[in-house]
SEVO-721973 format. One record per residue (C-alpha): residue number from 0; chain; x, y, z. Coordinates in Angstrom, 1 decimal. Example, Ala and Ser with C-alpha at 12.3 -4.5 7.8 and 13.67 -1.06 7.14 Angstrom:
   nr  kette    east   north      up
    0      A    12.3    -4.5     7.8
    1      A    13.7    -1.1     7.1
//
This chain:
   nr  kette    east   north      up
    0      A   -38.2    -7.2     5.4
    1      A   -34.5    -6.9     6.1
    2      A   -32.6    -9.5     8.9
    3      A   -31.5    -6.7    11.1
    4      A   -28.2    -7.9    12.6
    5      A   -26.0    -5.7    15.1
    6      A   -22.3    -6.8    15.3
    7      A   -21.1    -5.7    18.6
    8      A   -18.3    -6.7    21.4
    9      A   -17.9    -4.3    24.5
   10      A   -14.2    -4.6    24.2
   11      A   -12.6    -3.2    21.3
   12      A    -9.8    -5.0    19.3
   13      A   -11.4    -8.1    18.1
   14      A   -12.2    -7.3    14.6
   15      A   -15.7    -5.9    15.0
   16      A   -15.6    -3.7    12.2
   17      A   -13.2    -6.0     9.5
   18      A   -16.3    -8.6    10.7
   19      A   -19.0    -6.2     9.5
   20      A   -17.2    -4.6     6.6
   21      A   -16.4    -8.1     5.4
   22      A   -19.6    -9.8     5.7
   23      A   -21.6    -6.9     4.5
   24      A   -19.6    -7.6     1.5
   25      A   -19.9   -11.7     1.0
   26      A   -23.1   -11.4     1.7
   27      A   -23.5    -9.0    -1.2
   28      A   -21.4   -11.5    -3.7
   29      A   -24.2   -13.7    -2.7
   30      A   -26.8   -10.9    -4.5
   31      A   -28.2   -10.5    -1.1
   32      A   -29.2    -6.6    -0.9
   33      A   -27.3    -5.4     2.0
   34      A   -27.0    -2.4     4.0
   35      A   -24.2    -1.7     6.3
   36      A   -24.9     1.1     9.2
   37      A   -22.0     2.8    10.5
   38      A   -23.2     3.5    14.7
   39      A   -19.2     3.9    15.5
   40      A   -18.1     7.4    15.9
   41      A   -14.7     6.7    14.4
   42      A   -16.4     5.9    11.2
   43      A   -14.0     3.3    10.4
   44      A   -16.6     0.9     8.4
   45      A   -17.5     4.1     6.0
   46      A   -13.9     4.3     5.2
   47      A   -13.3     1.1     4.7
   48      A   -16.3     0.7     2.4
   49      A   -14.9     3.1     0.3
   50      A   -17.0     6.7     1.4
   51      A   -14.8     9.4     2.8
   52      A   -16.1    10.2     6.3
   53      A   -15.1    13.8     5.8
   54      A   -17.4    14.7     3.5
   55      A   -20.1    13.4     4.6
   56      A   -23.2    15.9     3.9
   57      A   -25.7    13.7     5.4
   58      A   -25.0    11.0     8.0
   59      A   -26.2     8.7    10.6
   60      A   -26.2    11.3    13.3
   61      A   -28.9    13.6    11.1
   62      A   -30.8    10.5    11.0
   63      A   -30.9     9.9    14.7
   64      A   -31.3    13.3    15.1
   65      A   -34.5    13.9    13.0
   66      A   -31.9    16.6    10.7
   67      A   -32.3    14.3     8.0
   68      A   -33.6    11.5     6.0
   69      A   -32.5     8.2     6.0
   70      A   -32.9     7.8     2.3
   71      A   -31.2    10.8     2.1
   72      A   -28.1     9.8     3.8
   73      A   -27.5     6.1     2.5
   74      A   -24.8     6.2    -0.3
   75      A   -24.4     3.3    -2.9
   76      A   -20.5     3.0    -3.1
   77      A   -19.7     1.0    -6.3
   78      A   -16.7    -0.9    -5.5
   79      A   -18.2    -2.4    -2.3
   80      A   -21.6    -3.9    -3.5
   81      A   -23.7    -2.9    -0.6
   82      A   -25.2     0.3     0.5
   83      A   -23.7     2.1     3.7
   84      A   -25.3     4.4     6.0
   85      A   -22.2     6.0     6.9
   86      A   -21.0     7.7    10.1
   87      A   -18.3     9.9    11.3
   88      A   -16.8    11.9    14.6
   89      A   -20.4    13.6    14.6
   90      A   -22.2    10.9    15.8
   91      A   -20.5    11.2    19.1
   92      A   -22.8    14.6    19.2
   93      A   -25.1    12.5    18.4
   94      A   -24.7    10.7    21.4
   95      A   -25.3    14.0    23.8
   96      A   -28.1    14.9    21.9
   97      A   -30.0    11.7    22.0
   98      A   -30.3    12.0    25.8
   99      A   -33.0    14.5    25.6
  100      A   -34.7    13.5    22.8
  101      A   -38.5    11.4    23.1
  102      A   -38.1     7.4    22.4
  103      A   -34.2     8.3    22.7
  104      A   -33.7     4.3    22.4
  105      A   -35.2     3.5    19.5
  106      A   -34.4     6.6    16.9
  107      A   -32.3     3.9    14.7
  108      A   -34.8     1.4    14.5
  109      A   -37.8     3.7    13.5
  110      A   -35.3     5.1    10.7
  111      A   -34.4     1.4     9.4
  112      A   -38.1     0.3     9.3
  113      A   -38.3     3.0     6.5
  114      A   -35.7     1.0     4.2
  115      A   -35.8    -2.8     5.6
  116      A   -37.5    -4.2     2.8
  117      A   -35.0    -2.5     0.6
  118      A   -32.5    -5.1     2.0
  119      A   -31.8    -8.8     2.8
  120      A   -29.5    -8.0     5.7
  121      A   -28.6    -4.8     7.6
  122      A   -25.5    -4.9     9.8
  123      A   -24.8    -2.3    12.2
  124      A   -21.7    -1.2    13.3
  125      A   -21.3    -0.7    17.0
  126      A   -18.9     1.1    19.0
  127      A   -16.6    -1.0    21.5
  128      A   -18.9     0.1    24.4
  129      A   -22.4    -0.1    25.6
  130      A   -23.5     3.7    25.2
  131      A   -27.0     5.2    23.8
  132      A   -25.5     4.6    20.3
  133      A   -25.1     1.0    20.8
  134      A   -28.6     0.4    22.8
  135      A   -30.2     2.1    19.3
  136      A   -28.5    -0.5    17.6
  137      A   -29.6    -3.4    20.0
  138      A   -32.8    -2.0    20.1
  139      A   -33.4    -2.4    16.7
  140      A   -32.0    -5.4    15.9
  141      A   -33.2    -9.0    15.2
  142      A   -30.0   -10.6    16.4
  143      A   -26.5   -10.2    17.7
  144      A   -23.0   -11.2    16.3
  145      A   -20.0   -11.0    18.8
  146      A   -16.6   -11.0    16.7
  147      A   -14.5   -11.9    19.6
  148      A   -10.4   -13.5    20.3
  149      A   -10.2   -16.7    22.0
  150      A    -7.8   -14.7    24.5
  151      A    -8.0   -15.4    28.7
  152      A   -10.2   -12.2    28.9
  153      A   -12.4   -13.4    26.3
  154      A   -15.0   -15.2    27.9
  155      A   -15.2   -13.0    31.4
  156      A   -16.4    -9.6    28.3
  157      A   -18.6   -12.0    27.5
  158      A   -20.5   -12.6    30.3
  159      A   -20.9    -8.8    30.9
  160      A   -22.2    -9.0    27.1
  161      A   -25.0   -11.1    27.7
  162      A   -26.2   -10.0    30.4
  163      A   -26.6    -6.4    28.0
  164      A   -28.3    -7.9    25.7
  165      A   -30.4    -9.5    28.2
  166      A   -31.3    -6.7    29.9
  167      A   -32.0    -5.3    26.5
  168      A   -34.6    -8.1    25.6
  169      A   -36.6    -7.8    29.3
  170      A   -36.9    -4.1    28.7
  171      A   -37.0    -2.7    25.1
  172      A   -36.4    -5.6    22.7
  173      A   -38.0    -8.7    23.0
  174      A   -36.9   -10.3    19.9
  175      A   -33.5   -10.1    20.9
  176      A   -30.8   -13.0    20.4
  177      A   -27.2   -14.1    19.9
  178      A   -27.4   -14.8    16.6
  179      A   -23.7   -16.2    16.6
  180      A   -20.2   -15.7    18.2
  181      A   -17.5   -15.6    15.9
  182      A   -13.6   -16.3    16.2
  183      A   -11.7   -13.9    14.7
  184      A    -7.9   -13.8    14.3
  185      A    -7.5   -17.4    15.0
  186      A    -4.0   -19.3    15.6
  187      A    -4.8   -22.7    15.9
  188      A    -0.9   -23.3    16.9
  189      A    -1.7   -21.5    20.2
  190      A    -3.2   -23.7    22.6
  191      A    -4.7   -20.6    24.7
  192      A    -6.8   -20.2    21.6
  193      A    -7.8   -23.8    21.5
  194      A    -8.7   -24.0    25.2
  195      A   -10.9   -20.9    24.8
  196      A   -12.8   -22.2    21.5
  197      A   -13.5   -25.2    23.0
  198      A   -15.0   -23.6    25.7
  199      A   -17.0   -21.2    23.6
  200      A   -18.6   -24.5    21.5
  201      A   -19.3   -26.1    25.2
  202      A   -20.8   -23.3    27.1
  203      A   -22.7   -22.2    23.5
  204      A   -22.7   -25.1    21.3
  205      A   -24.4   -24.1    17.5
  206      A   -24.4   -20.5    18.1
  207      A   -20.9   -20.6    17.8
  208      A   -20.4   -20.0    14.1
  209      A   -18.0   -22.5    12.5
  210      A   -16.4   -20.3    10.6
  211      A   -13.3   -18.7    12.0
  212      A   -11.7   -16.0    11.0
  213      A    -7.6   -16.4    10.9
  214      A    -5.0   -13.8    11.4
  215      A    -4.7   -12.2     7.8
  216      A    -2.3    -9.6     6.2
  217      A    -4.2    -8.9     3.6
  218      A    -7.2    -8.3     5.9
  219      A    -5.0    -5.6     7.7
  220      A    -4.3    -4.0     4.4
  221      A    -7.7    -4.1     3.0
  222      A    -9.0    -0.4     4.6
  223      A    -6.5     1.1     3.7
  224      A    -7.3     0.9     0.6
  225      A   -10.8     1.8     1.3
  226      A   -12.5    -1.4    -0.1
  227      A   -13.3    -5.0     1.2
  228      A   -10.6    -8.1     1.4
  229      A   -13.2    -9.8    -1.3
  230      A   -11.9    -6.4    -3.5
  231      A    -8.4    -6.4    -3.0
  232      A    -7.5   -10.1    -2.7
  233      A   -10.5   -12.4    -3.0
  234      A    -8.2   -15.2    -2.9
  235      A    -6.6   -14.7     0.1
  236      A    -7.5   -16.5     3.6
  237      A    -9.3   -13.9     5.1
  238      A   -11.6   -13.4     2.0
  239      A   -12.3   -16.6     1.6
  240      A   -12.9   -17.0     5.7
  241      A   -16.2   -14.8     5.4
  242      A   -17.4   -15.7     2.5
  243      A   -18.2   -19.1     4.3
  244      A   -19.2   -17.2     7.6
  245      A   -21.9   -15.3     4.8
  246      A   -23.1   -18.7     3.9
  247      A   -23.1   -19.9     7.1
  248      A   -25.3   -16.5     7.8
  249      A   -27.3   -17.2     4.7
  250      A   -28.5   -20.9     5.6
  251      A   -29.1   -20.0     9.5
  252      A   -31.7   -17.0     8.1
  253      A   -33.1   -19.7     5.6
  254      A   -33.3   -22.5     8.4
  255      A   -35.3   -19.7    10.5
  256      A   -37.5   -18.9     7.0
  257      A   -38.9   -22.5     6.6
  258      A   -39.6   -23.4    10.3
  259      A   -41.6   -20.3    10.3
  260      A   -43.5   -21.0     6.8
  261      A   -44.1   -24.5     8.7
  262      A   -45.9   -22.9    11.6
  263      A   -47.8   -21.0    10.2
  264      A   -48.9   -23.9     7.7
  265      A   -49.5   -25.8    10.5
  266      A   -52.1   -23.2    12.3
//
């Protein structure tokens, strides 16, 4: 079964979705099967993978809203190398709608466990705010990963963030975890930035991904050209920058694999 992984930061700007378009794709190189859910009403991680959110005849909001299959509505774009369940402006009706619906909170995660042992890893997606859209995707997840700046406000969206995801695990998710915080657009010449990653690896030590993610041109162009960086310039910084954050991704879910075939040797 699929590592179900949401990617997720309350505050917008910090290269949530370049983080999930990115690694969906690394991970991918890697021949890992990967899925990539788009939960953001702006539906910038379909574009960017190269599906045109405008014609769209099945999405994730007929998914959540029982309209439609979920096999029906994942699309296999060729250039990219994973599959996308995409989203567009509709799955902010999606939102409304959700409100009356029965098990409201987990609609997402009963539609993945039709397709999780299609895949290695599933990313989702999630939009720069905690809304029902984003509890679907942080009630079905395994883990979290927070793409965030290592700005003054940094650490004080963070807090807010895990007490979310904590409320999350005490109520509808158990399994719940920070799978790993992530640096993105990085300038080690600023010592703000600095400060605040050395702060990061002291308050959270080895969830803090070692990987970090520098400030990239070619990481800015990359969606508009509706593919990933590894696409249109695999030897620039930024491509290179997550394809170590997918092996770092790769050897944490391997690490997690053998302690638990050790258990249950053990019992």
């Amino acid at each position: 079964m699929g590592k179900i992984l949401a990617v997720t930061n309350q505050k917008g700007g910090v290269g949530k979705t370049t983080s999930c378009i990115n690694l969906a794709a690394s991970l991918a190189a890697t021949k890992r099967r990967v899925l990539l859910v788009d939960m953001d009403p702006q539906g910038n991680a379909t574009t960017g993978s190269g599906v045109d959110k405008h014609e769209l005849e099945r999405s994730v909001y007929h998914v959540l809203t029982g309209q439609g299959s979920i096999h029906d509505a994942i699309q296999k774009p060729e250039e990219s190398g994973y599959d996308v369940l995409p989203g567009n402006a509709d799955t902010t009706a999606a939102e409304v709608e959700l409100m009356t619906m029965e098990g409201k909170e987990t609609r997402l995660r009963d539609a993945l466990a039709e397709v999780a042992d299609r895949y290695d890893f599933i990313l989702i997606d999630c939009p720069p705010s905690l809304n029902m859209l984003t509890l679907n995707a942080l009630a079905a997840a395994e883990g979290v990963i927070i793409p965030m700046q290592c700005e003054y406000y940094a650490l004080e969206g963070l807090t807010a963030l895990m007490e979310t995801i904590t409320g999350i695990r005490q109520t509808i998710n158990p399994r719940l975890h920070i799978e790993g915080l992530l640096r993105t657009m990085y300038d080690p010449r600023i010592g703000l930035t600095n400060e605040v990653s050395r702060q990061l690896i002291s308050h959270f030590g080895e969830q803090v991904y070692r990987t970090v993610i520098p400030r990239n041109v070619r990481l800015a162009e990359a969606p508009s050209h509706g593919v990933p960086v590894l696409n249109y310039d695999k030897n620039s910084r930024g491509a290179i920058a997550y394809l170590a954050l997918a092996g770092e991704v790769v050897r944490r879910q391997d690490k997690v694999k053998g302690l638990n075939t050790e258990r249950k040797t053990a019992s």
